[in-house]
C-alpha positions as CSV (number, residue, x, y, z in Angstrom):
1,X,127.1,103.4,85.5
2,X,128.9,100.4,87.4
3,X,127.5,97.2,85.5
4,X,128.2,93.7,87.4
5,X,127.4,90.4,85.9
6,X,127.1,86.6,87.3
7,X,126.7,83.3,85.7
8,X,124.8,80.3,87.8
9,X,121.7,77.8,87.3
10,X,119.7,79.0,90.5
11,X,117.8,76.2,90.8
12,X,115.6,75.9,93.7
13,X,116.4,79.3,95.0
14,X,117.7,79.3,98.4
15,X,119.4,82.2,100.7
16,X,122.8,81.8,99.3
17,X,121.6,82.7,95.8
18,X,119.9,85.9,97.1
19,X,123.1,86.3,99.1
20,X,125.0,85.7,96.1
21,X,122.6,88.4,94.5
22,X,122.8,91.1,96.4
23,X,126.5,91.3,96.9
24,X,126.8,91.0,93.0
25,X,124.4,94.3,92.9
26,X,126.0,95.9,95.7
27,X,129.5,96.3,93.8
28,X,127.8,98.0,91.0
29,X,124.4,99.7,89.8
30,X,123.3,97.1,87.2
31,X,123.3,93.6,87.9
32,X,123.0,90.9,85.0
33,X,122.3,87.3,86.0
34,X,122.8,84.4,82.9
35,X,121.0,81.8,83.6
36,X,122.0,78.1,82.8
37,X,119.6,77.0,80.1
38,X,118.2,73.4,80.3
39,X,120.0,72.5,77.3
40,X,123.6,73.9,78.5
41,X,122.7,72.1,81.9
42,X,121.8,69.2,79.5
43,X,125.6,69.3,78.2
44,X,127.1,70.0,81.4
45,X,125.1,66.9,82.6
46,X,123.6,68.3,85.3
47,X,119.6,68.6,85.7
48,X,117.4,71.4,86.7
49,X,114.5,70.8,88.7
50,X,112.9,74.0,87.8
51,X,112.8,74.7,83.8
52,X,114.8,77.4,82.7
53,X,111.7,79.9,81.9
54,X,110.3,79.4,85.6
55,X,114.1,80.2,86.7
56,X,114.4,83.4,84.7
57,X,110.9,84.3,85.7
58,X,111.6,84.1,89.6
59,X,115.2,85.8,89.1
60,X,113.5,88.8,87.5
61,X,111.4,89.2,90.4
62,X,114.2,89.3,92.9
63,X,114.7,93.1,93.9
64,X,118.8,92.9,93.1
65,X,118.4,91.7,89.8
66,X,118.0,94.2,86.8
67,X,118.1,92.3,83.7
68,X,118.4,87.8,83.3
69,X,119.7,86.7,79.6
70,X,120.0,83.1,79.0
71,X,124.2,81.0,79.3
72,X,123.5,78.8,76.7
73,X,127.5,77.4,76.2
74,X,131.0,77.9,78.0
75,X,132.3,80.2,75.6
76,X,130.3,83.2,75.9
77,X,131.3,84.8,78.5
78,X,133.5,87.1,77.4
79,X,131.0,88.2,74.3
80,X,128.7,88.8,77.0
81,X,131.4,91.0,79.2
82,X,132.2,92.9,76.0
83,X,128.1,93.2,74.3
84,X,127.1,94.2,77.8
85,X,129.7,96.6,78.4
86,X,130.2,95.1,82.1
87,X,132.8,96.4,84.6
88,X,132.8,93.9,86.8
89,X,132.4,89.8,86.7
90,X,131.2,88.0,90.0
91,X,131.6,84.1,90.9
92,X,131.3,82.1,93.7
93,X,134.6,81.1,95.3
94,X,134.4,77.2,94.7
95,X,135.1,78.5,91.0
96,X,138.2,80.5,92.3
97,X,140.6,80.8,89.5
98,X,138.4,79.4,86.5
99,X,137.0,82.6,85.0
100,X,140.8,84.4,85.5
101,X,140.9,85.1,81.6
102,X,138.3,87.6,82.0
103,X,140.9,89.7,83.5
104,X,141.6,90.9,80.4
105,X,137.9,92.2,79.8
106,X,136.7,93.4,83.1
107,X,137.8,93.1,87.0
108,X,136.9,89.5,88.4
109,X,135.6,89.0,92.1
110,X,135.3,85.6,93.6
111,X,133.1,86.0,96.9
112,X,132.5,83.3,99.9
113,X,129.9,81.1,99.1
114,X,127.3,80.7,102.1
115,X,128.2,78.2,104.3
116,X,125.7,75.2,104.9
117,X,123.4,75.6,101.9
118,X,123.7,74.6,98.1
119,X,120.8,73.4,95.9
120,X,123.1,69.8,95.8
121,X,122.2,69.7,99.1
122,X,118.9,70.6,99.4
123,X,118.5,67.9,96.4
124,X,120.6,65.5,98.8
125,X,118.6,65.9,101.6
126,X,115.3,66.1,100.2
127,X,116.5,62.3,98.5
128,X,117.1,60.9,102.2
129,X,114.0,62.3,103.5
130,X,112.2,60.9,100.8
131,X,114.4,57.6,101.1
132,X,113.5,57.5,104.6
133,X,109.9,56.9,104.2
């Protein structure tokens, strides 16, 4: 068995997560998604809008996604590559480059974002309409 893994927040789930998803589970035949926690996000100083529970609970329901654990700090990725016996680690391409190290642990695969929606924007834009009022 192929086992694929991806790292992300997935706050306010949009179509380039399921995107995202379902060319992650298409390279393999297991797909594990780790999931910013609101505390890493807390470090990182970015904020969720959706806690991290509700996020884990909506990306267990999406059909491409076999098993959500929790990214609770930069360094464990390649403890989870190793504990999880994964083959192969997936990324968005705007993070082309930074996960290279895991080379050593398991084939690495940028793919193409999708173009025109992030959840920056959709927090962006939802601010101006909001703004506009």
């Amino acid at each position: 068995m192929k086992k694929v893994i991806t790292y992300g927040t997935f706050d306010l789930l949009h179509k380039g997560h399921i995107r995202l998803l379902k060319r992650a589970k298409a390279l393999g035949d297991h797909l594990t998604v780790c999931v910013s926690t609101d505390e890493f996000n807390a470090l990182k100083g970015k904020k969720a809008y959706t806690p991290y529970a509700d996020r884990k609970y909506i990306l267990e329901a999406v059909k491409y996604v076999d098993e959500v654990i929790p990214e609770k700090n930069w360094d464990q990725k390649i403890s989870d590559v190793v504990d999880n016996d994964i083959d192969i680690f997936v990324m968005g391409d705007d993070w082309k480059g930074k996960f290279d190290f895991l080379k050593d642990y398991c084939e690495v695969i940028y793919l193409p974002r999708t173009e025109g929606i992030s959840s920056t924007k959709i927090k962006h834009d939802l601010g101006m309409q909001v703004n506009a009022k």
